[in-house]
PAKEPA-435823 format. One record per residue (C-alpha): x, z, y. Coordinates in steps of 0.25 Angstrom, whole numbers, padded with zeros to 4 digits, always signed. Layout:
# PAKEPA-435823
XZY;...
This chain:
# PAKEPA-435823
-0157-0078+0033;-0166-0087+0039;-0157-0088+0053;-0146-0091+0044;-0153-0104+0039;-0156-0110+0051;-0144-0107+0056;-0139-0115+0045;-0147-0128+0046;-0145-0128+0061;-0129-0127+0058;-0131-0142+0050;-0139-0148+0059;-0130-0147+0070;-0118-0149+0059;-0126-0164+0055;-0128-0168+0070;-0114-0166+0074;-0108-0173+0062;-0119-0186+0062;-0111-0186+0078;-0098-0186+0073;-0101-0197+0064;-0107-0205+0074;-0096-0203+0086;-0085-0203+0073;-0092-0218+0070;-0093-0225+0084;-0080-0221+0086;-0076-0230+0075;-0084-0241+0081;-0076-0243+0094;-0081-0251+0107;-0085-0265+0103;-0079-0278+0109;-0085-0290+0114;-0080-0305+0116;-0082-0309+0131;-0085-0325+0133;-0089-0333+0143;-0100-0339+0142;-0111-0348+0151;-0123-0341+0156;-0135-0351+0154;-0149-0350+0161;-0161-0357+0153;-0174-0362+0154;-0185-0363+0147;-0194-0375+0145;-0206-0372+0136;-0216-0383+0131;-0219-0392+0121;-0215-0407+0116;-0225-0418+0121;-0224-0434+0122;-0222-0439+0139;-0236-0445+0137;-0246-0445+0130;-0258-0455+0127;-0273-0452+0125;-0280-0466+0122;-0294-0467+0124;-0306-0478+0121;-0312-0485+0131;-0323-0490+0122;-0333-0479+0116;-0336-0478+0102;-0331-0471+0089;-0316-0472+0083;-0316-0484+0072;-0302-0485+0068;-0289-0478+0070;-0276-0487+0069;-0264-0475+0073;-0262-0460+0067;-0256-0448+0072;-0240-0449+0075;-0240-0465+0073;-0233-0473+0083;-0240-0482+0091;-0238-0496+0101;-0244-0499+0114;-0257-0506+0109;-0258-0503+0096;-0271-0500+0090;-0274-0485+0089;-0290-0485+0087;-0303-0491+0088;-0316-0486+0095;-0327-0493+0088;-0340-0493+0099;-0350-0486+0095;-0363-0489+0104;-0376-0482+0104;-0388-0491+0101;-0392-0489+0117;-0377-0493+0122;-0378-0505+0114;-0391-0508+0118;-0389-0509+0132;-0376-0519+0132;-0383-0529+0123;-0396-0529+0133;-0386-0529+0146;-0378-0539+0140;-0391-0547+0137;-0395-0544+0153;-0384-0550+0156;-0384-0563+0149;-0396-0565+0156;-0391-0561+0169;-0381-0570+0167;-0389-0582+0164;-0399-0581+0176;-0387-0580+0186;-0382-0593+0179;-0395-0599+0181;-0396-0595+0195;-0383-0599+0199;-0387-0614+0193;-0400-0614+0204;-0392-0610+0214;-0380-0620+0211;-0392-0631+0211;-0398-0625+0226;-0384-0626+0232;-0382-0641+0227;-0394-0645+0235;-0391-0636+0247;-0402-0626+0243;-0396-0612+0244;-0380-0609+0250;-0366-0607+0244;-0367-0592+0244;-0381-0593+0236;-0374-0600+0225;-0361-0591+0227;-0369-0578+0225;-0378-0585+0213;-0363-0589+0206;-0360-0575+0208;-0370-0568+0202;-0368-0578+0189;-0354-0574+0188;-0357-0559+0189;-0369-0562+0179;-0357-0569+0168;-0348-0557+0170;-0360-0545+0168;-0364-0552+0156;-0349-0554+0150;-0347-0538+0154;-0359-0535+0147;-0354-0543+0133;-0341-0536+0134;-0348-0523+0135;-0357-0524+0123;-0344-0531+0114;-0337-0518+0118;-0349-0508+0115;-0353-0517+0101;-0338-0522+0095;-0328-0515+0105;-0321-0527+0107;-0323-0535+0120;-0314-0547+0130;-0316-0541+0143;-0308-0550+0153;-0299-0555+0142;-0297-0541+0136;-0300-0536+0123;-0307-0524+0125;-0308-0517+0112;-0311-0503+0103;-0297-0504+0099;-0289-0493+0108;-0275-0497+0107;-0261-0488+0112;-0260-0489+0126;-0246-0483+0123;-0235-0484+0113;-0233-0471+0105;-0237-0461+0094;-0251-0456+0091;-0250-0442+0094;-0266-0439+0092;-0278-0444+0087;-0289-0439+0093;-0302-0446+0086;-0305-0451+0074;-0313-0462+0066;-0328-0461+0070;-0325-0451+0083;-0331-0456+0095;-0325-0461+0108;-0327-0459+0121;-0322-0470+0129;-0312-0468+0143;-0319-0471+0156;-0318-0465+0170;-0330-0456+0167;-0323-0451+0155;-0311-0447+0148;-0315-0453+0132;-0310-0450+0121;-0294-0446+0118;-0292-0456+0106;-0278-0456+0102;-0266-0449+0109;-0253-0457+0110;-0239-0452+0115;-0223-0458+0114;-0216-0447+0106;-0204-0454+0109;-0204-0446+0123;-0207-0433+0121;-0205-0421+0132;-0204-0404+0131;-0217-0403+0141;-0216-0388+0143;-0214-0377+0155;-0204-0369+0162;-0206-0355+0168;-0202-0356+0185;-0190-0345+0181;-0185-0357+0174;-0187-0369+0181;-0177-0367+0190;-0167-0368+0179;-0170-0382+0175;-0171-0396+0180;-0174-0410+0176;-0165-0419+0169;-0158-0407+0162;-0156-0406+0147;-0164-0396+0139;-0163-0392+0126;-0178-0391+0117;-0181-0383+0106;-0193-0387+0099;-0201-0378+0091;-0202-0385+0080;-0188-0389+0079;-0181-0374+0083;-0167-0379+0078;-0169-0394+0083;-0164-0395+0098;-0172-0405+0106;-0164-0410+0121;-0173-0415+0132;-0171-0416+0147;-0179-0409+0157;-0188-0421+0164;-0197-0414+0172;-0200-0400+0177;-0215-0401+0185;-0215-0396+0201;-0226-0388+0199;-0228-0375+0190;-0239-0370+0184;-0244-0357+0175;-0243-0355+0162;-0246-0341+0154;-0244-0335+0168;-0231-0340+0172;-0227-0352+0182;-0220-0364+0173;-0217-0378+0178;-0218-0389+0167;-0206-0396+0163;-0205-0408+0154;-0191-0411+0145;-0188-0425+0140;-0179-0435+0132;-0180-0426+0121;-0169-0427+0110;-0170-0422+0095;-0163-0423+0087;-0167-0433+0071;-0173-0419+0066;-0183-0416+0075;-0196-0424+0078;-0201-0419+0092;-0218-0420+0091;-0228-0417+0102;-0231-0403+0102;-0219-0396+0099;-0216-0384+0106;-0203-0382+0113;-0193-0376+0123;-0182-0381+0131;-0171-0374+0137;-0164-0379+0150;-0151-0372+0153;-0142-0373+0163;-0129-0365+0165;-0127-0355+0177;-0113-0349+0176;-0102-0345+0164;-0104-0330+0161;-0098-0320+0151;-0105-0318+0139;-0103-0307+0130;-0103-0309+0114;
């Protein structure tokens, strides 16, 4: 009884297997070959320039005067005009600096009037024949140096107690002015923060940096595969980051002669200018974005 059973079961399983096949050959027969639509097309090579936007220049200004920040005329994103006042630096002496340029300046008003007084007695010897010309050259001399030490020495202590001094018919003062015309990208100090000032021992104090977002450029990097592909003065099409259905167009400007690493593969910095965007889209330092040089190589048959 049991033989007959199993023979049974294995009856429908082979039965079920060969009718799933049917089915299937029975349906894919119904399908037919597909067809296709052959056009011709254009086979386009690409390359990639990756980076991000950045003004052409940018400006760090820096005091040349020590002290503390007083005042602050400009904010961030305002544009600004060669010259216009950005910030004050208010000096900000210790008692011990302070105290040395009055007692120099006092030196050398004293200095000053005991050359004058010898360049009187040795005017008086030369008229009577007493001492030669070169006596009383050297005598008017030293006066002269004495005259200008002691002037030096009362623009010093006008810049170091109200940081305002004529040197030479220049004002020199604490109010730092654009040395470039432009927007305010950063403010790096506040009221009350102290100020290093730039000489050529040190670097001072980044106060405010300045830049014309009016030329802008995609400063960014192509991989050596590529950069054969591309070349300066062709036109290139940005995609920004924030922008992805905005297109940007630029023109390649400059692609550097010397590679370097990066994330262990060797690119070659490239930079894309006169950018055009169009009225929806504000370009701002910062902004990621790609670019995409192309160039045509032959016509080609594409398959839709």
């Amino acid at each position: 009884m049991k033989k007959w059973i199993i023979a049974g079961l294995l009856c429908a399983v082979v039965g079920g297997v060969a009718v799933a096949f049917t089915r299937t050959d029975s349906e894919d027969g119904d399908q037919g070959p597909k067809t296709v639509t052959v056009e011709l097309g254009t086979l386009v090579d690409k390359a990639l320039v990756t980076g991000e936007i950045a003004p052409r220049h940018e400006v760090d200004v820096k005091s040349k005067i020590s002290g503390t920040v007083a005042r602050i005329f400009v904010q961030e994103g305002e544009r600004v005009n060669l010259g216009d006042p950005v910030l004050e630096v208010r000096p900000n002496p210790t008692p011990l600096e302070y105290a040395q340029k009055k007692r120099t300046l006092e030196m050398q008003v004293l200095v000053e009037k005991q050359r004058g007084t010898d360049l009187d007695r040795v005017k008086g010897l030369l008229d009577r024949g007493m001492v030669s010309r070169a006596d009383f050259d050297a005598a008017k001399e030293a006066a002269e140096r004495a005259v200008l030490r002691r002037k030096m020495a009362e623009e010093e202590l006008a810049i170091l107690d109200r940081g305002k001094a004529v040197v030479a018919g220049r004002i020199v003062e604490s109010i730092i002015v654009s040395p470039v015309a432009g927007h305010v990208l950063q403010l790096h100090v506040d009221v009350g923060d102290p100020v290093v000032p730039l000489t050529s021992y040190q670097p001072g104090t980044g106060l405010i940096t300045l830049a014309d977002m009016d030329d802008l450029l995609l400063k960014g990097s192509v991989d050596e595969i590529d950069v054969g592909k591309i070349h300066e003065g062709m036109d290139v099409e940005i995609k920004v980051g924030a922008f992805p259905d905005q297109k940007v167009r630029g023109v390649l400007q400059r692609i550097s002669l010397k590679s370097r690493k990066k994330d262990n593969a060797t690119v070659f910095d490239a930079e894309i200018g006169d950018l055009v965007a169009s009225s929806e889209v504000r370009l701002r330092a910062g902004y990621s974005a790609n670019a995409d040089g192309q160039s045509v190589t032959a016509p080609i048959s594409l398959l839709n």
